[in-house]
C-alpha positions in Angstrom: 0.0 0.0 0.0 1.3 3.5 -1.0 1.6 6.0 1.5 -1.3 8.2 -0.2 -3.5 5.0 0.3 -2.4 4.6 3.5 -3.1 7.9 4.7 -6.7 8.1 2.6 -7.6 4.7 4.8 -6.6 6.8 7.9 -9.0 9.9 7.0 -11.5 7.2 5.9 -11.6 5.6 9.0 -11.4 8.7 11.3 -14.9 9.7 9.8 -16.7 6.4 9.9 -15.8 6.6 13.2 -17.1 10.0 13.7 -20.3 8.5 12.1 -20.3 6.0 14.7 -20.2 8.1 17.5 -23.1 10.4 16.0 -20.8 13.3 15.9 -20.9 13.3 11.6 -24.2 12.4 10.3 -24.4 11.6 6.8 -27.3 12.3 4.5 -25.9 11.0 1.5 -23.0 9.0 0.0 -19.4 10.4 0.9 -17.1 11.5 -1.5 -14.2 9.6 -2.3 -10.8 10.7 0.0 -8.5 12.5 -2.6 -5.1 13.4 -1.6 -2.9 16.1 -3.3 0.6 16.8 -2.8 0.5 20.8 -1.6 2.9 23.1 -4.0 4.9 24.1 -1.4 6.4 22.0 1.5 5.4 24.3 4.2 1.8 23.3 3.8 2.6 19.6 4.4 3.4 16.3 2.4 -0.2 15.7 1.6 -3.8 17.5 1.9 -6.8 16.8 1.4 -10.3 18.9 0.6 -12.7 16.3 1.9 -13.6 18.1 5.1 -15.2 20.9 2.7 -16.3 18.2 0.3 -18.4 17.0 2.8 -20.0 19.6 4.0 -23.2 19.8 2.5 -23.5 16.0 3.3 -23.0 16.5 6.9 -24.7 19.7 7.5 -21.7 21.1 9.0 -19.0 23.8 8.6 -15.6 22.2 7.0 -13.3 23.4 9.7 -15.6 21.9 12.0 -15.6 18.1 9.6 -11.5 18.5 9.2 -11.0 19.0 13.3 -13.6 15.7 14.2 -11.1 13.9 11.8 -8.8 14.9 12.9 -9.2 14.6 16.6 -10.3 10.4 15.8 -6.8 9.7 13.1 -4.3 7.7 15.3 -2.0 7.0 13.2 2.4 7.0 13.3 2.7 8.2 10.0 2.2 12.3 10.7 4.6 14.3 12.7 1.4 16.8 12.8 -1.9 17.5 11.4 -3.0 20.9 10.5 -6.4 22.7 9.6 -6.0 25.4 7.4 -8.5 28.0 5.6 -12.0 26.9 5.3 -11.1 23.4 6.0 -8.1 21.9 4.0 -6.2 19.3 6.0 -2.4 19.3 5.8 -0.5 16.1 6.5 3.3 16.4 7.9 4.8 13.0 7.5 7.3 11.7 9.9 10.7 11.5 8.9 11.4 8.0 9.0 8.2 7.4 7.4 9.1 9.0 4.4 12.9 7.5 4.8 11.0 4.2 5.2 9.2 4.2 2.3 12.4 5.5 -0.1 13.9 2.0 1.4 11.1 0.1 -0.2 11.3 2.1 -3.5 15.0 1.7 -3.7 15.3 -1.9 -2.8 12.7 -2.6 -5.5 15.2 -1.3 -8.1 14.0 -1.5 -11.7 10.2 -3.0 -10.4 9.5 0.7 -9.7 6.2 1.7 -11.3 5.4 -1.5 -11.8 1.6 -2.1 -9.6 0.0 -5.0 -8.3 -2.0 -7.2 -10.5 -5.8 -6.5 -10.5 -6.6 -9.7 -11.4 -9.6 -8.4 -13.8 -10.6 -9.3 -17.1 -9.1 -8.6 -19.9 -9.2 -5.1 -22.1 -8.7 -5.1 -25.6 -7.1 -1.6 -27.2 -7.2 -1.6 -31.0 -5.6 1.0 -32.1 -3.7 2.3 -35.8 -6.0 0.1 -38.4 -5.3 1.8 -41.2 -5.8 0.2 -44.7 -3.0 -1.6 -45.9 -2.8 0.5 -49.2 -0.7 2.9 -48.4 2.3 4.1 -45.9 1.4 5.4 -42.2 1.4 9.1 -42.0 1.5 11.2 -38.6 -1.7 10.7 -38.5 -1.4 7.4 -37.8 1.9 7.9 -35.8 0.1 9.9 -33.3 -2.4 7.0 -32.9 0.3 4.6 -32.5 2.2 6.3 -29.8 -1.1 6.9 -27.9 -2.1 3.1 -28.4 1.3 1.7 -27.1 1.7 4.2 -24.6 -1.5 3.5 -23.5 -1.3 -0.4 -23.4 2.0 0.0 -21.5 0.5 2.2 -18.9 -2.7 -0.1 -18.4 0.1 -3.0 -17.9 2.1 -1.1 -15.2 -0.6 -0.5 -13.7 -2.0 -4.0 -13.1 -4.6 -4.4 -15.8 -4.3 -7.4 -18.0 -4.2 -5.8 -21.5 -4.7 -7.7 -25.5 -3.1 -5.1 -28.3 -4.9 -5.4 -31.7 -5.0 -4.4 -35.2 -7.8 -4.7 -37.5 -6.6 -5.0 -41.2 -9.0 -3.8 -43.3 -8.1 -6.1 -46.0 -11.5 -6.7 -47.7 -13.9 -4.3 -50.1 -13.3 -1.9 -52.2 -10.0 -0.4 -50.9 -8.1 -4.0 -52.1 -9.6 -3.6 -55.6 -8.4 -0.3 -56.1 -4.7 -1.3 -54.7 -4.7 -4.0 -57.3 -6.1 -2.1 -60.2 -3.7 0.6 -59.0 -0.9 -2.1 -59.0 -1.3 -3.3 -62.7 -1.5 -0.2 -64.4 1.9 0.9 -62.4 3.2 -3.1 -63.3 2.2 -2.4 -66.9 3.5 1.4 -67.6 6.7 0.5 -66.1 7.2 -2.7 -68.4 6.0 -0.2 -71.1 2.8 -0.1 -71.9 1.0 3.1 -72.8 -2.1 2.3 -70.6 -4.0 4.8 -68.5 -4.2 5.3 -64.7 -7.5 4.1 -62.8 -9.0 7.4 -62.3 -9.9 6.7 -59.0 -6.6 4.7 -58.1 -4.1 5.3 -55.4 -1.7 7.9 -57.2 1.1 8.1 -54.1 4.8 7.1 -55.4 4.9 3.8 -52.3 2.5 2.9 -55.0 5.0 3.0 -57.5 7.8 1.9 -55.1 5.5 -1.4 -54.4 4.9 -2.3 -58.2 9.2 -1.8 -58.6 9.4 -4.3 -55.6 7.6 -6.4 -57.3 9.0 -6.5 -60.8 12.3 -6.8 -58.9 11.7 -10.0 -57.3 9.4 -11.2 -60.1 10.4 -9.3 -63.6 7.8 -9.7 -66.3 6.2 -12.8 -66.0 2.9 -11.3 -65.0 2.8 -9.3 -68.3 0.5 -12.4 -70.4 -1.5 -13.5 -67.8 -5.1 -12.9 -68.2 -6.0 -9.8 -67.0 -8.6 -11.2 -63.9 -5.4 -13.4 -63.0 -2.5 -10.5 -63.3 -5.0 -8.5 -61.0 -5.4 -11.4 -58.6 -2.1 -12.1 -58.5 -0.6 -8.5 -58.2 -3.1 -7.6 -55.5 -1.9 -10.4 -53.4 2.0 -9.4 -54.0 0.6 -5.9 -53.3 -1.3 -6.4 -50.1 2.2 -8.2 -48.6 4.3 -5.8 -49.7 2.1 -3.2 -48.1 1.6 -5.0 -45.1 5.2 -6.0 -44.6 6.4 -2.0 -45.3 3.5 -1.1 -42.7 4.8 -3.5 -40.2 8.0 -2.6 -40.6 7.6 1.1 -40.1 5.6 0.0 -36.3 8.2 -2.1 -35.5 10.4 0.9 -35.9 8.1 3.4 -34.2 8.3 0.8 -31.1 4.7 -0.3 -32.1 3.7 -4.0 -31.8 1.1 -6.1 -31.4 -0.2 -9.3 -29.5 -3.0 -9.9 -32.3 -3.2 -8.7 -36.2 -6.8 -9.5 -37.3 -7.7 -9.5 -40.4 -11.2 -8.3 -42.0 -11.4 -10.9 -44.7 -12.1 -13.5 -42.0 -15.6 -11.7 -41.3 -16.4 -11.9 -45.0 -19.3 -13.6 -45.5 -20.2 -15.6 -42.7 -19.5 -14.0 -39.3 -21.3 -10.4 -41.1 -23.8 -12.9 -42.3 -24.5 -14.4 -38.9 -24.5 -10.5 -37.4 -27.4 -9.6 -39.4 -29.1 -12.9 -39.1 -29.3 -12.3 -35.5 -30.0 -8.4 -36.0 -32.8 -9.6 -38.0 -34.3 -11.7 -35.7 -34.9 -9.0 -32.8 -36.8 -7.3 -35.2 -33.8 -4.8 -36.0 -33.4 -4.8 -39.4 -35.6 -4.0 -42.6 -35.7 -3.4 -46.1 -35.9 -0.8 -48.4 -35.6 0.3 -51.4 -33.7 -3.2 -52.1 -31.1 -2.6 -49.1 -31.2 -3.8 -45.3 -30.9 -1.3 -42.7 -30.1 -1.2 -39.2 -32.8 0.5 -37.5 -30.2 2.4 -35.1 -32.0 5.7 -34.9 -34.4 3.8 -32.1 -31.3 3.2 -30.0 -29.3 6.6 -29.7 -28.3 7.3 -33.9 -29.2 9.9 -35.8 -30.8 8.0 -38.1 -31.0 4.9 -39.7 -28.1 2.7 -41.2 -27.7 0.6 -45.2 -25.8 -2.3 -43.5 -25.9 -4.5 -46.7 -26.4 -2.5 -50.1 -28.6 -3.2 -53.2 -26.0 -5.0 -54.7 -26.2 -7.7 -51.6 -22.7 -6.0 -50.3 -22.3 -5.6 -47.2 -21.6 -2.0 -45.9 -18.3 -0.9 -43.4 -20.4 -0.3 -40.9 -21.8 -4.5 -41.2 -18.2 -5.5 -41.4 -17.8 -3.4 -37.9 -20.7 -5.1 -36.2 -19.6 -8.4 -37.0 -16.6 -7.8 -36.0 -17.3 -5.5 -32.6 -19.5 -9.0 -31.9 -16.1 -11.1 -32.5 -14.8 -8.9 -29.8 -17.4 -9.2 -27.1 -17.9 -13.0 -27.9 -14.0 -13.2 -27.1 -14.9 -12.7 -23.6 -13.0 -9.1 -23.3 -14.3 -7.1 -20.2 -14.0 -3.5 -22.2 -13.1 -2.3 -25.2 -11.0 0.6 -26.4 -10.5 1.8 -29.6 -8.4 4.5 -30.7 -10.3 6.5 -33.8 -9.4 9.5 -35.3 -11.9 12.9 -34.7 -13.8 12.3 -38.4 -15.3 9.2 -36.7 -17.4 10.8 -34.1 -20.1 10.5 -35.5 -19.4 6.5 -36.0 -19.4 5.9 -32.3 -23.2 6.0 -31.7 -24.4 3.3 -34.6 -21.6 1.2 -34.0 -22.8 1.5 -29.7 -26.6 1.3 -30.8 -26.2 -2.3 -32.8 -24.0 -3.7 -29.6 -27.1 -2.8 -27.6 -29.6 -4.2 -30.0 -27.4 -7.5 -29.9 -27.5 -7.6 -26.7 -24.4 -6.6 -25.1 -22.8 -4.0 -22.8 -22.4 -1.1 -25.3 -20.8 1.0 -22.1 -17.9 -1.4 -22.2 -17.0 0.3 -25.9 -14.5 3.0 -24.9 -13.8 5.6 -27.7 -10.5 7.6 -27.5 -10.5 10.7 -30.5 -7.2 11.4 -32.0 -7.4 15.3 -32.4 -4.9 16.9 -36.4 -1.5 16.7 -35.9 0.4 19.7 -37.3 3.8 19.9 -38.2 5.8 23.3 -38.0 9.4 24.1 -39.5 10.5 27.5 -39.2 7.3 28.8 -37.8 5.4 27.8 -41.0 3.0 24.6 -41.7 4.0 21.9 -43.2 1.5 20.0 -45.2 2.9 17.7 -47.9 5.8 15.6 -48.2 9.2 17.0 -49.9 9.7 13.7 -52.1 6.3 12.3 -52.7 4.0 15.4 -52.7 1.6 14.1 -50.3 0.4 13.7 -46.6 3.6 13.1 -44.8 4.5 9.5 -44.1 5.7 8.8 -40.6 8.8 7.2 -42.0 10.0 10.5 -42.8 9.5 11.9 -39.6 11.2 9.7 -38.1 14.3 9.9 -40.3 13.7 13.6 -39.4 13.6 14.1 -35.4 14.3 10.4 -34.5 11.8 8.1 -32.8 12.6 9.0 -29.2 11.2 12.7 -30.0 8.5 11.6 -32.2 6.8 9.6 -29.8 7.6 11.9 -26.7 6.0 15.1 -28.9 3.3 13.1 -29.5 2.2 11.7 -26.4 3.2 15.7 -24.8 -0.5 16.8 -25.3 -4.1 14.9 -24.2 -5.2 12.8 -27.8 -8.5 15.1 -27.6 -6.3 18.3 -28.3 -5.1 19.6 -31.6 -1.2 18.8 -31.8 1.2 21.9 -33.5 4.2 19.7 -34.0 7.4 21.7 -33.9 10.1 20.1 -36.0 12.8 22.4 -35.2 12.1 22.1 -31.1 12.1 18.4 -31.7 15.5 18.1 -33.6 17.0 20.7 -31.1 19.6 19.8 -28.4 18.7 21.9 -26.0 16.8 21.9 -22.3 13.8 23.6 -24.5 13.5 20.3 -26.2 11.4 18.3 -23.0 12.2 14.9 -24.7 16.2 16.1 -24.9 16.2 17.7 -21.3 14.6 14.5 -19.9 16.4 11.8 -21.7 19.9 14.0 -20.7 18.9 14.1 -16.7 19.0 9.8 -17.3 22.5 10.2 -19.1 23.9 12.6 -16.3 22.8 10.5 -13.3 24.6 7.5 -15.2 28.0 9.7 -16.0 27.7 10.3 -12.4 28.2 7.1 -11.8 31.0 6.4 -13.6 32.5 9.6 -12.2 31.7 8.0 -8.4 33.3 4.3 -9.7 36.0 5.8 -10.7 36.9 7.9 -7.4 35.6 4.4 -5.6 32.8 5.5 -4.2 30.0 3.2 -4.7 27.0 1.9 -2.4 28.0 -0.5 0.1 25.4 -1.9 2.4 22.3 0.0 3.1 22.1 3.4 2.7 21.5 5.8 5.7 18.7 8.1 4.2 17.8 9.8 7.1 21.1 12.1 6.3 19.0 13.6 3.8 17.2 16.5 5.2 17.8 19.2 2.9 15.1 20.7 0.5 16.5 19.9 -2.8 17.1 16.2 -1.8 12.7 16.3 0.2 11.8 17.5 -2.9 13.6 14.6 -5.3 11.9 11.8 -3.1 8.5 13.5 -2.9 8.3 14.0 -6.2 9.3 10.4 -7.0 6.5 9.4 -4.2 4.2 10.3 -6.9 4.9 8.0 -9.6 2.7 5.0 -8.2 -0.3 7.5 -8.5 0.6 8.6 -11.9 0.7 5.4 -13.6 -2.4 4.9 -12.1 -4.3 8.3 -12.9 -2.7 7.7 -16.1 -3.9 4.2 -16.5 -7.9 5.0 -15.8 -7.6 8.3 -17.9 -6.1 6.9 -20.6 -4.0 9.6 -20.5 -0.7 9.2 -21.5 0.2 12.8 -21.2 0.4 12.9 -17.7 3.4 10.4 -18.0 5.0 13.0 -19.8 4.5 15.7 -18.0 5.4 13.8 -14.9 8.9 12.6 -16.1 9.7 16.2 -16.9 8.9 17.6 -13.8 11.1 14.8 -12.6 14.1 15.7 -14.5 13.4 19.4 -13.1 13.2 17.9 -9.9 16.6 16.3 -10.0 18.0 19.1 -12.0 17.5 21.2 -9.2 19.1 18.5 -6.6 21.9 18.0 -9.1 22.5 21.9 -8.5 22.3 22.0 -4.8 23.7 18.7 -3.6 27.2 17.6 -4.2 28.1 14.0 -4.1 32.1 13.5 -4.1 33.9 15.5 -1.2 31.6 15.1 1.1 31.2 12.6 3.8 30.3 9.3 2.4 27.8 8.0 4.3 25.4 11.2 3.0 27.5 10.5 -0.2 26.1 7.0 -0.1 22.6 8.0 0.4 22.8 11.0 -2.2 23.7 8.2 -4.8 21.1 5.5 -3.6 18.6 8.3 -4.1 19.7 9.2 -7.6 19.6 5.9 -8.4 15.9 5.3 -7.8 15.3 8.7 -9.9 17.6 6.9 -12.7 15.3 4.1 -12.4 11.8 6.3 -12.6 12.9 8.4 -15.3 13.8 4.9 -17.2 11.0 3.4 -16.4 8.6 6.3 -17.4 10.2 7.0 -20.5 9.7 3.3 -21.4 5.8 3.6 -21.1 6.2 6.2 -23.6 8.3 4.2 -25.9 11.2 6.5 -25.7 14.3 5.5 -24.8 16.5 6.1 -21.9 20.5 6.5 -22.9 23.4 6.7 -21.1 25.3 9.3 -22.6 24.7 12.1 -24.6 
């Protein structure tokens, strides 16, 4: 138990006994016990609001609620307790409590940040899906971050997490990568032939068909033309595919579970509507089915199979939401960019008409993504004259600041992307500044082995009593509760912000503390403490996918 728990337990219990006695008298339910760590140290290690939370509930005046509290906490973790304004409550923790607890931290080493198990169902995040017919852009870069970030977090924190992407491999998208592929195959073993009007026009399209004549020349050139689009669709889709997972697996992406669309087509879609059909759902018009979603929450009402007999996207998501809850998954979260808003209620209303949870379907909206150079937008790529493939961002400000710039700001808010801050080697760059706090604490290191100073039994941090070295541990006090907020919020951000503040945190220590030529038992404790913040600022910086170096 963490020492915020431990302390919310002891306000808990204070007023239930308060209750007991008839001195609080509740007319409703309580509000949860929230702690806060207070911006400055002088008004405590923790506080709390509760007593003027409550105060409507119990009829009484906060000051009043916050001294029955804390007449009834008997507890040996607070040096004092103290009441201030209209009824915060300021905890002082004893000094070997809080030494006590850096112990536990330290001798945990690297398992920092690392939560017990909730033992709870499963949660699926799915998260990128994007049609395998062309390269990722930042778009989709932003999603990916923000999926993996959050799938890491949710694991830290104790949640038993499945990552998943949905290939939309089926429909109309394939036939136009394959018509798209033979006219590319068939101009550039010269042949005067004209471009699908409505074909993908982006040069990975030509890269894709130059891959392909590579590894297979002209062979393809007298098949019929239904087999040569077959066949070059087929080469297409895996080239795509592989070029797609290729670019994850260098963004630090991956996942437990690739599923692919085509397995939906006919018969689970068929079985969806079957069963749609039978609770009286779905009707015909005008020679199409449709979902009769506006009953449950919709706008209006949905085509889910076409005149044609085709089924619509929104039947292939159905069927395939329904592959999801029959899976057995306790919730569902899917990462969709902000033109799908409007997707969420048709896709919620046929869950409920089938039967299941539809509150269990979590939505996380991925807000534009632009990218500055030299204060001025950038729109299109410099060699293919489109949307700007993540590749190249990545060969442009690395991975490291990539993801970190990303994950910087909530997924609801519009990202400006600054190219030149992120490629900048400088303490304004927060990914730089962070990652080079990590690479000083491990050059101090080496500085320390090399003077022979090193720890050697267990560290005496009681010596610590300074404010720059209160401050370091306090602020790593908070991590627990980050990866937590962070976990339920899906909020990735605040991992970010967090392991910046650290940095500054430590920055400020590094400034005020020295560690060689002093006395070496405080010397000792100094460098068990900068130790655990080595290990936060690792750790953290691996939920976000960003890497932690030595030196710099």
């Amino acid at each position: 138990m963490q020492i915020k728990d431990k302390i919310a337990a002891a306000v808990t219990a204070a007023v239930e006994a308060a209750m007991a006695d008839g001195t609080l008298k509740a007319t409703s339910e309580l509000p949860t016990v929230l702690l806060q760590i207070p911006p400055k140290k002088e008004f405590g290690d923790f506080a709390t609001n509760f007593a003027m939370q409550s105060a409507k509930i119990f009829h009484t005046a906060p000051s009043k609620i916050a001294e029955e509290i804390k007449a009834r906490i008997d507890n040996d973790l607070f040096e004092r307790i103290e009441i201030a304004g209209a009824g915060f409550m300021n905890f002082y923790l004893r000094d070997d409590v809080i030494y006590h607890e850096l112990k536990k931290i330290y001798d945990a080493g690297k398992n920092f940040g690392h939560l017990p198990n909730k033992n709870n169902v499963t949660i699926q995040v799915e998260y990128v899906s994007a049609n395998p017919t062309g390269l990722l852009h930042v778009g989709h870069g932003r999603g990916a971050a923000a999926g993996s970030a959050i799938v890491n977090i949710m694991r830290a924190a104790g949640y038993n997490v499945e990552s998943e992407y949905y290939i939309n491999d089926a429909g109309n998208q394939m036939d136009k990568l394959a018509l798209s592929v033979n006219a590319r195959y068939l101009q550039l073993n010269g042949q005067d032939i004209p471009f699908p009007e409505d074909g993908y026009r982006g040069e990975d399209i030509i890269d894709t068909t130059k891959r392909i004549i590579a590894r297979h020349g002209k062979k393809f050139l007298n098949l019929p033309e239904d087999e040569r689009l077959k066949v070059l669709g087929e080469l297409a889709y895996a080239d795509k595919m592989f070029e797609l997972q290729k670019d994850l697996d260098d963004f630090r992406v991956h996942f437990d579970v690739w599923f692919s669309e085509k397995t939906l087509h006919p018969d689970k879609i068929n079985a969806a509507i079957d069963t749609l059909r039978e609770k009286g759902v779905i009707y015909e018009q005008d020679g199409a089915l449709w979902l009769a979603s506006s009953k449950y929450g919709d706008d209006k009402d949905r085509v889910v199979i076409r005149e044609n007999g085709e089924p619509t996207y929104l039947a292939a998501d159905i069927a395939y939401h329904k592959n999801k809850f029959e899976r057995g998954f306790g919730e569902l979260i899917n990462l969709w960019g902000a033109d799908h808003h409007g997707y969420v209620a048709r896709v919620k209303a046929a869950m409920t008409m089938l039967g299941y949870d539809a509150s269990k379907l979590k939505i996380i909206f991925l807000q534009m993504v632009s990218l500055f150079r030299s204060g001025e937008a950038v729109k299109m790529s410099k060699r293919a004259g489109t949307a700007i493939p993540l590749r190249e961002l990545m060969e442009e400000v690395g991975t490291d600041a990539a993801r970190y710039f990303f994950l910087m700001r909530s997924t609801e808010s519009q990202l400006d992307f600054d190219l030149d801050l992120a490629k900048s080697q400088s303490a304004d760059n927060p990914v730089y500044y962070v990652q080079y706090a990590h690479a000083r604490i491990c050059s101090i290191f080496r500085q320390t082995k090399e003077a022979g100073l090193e720890i050697d039994g267990e560290p005496k941090f009681s010596l610590m009593t300074s404010a720059a070295e209160i401050n370091l541990i306090n602020k790593i006090f908070e991590y627990p509760d980050e990866i937590a907020k962070a976990a339920t919020e899906y909020a990735p951000q605040r991992i970010a912000r967090y392991v910046y503040d650290l940095a500054s945190t430590f920055s400020a220590f590094y400034r005020d503390c020295r560690i060689l030529g002093i006395e070496k038992d405080l010397a000792v404790a100094r460098l068990a403490l900068i130790k655990v913040t080595q290990h936060t600022i690792a750790h953290a910086l691996g939920l976000l996918g960003v890497s932690a170096p030595e030196r710099m």
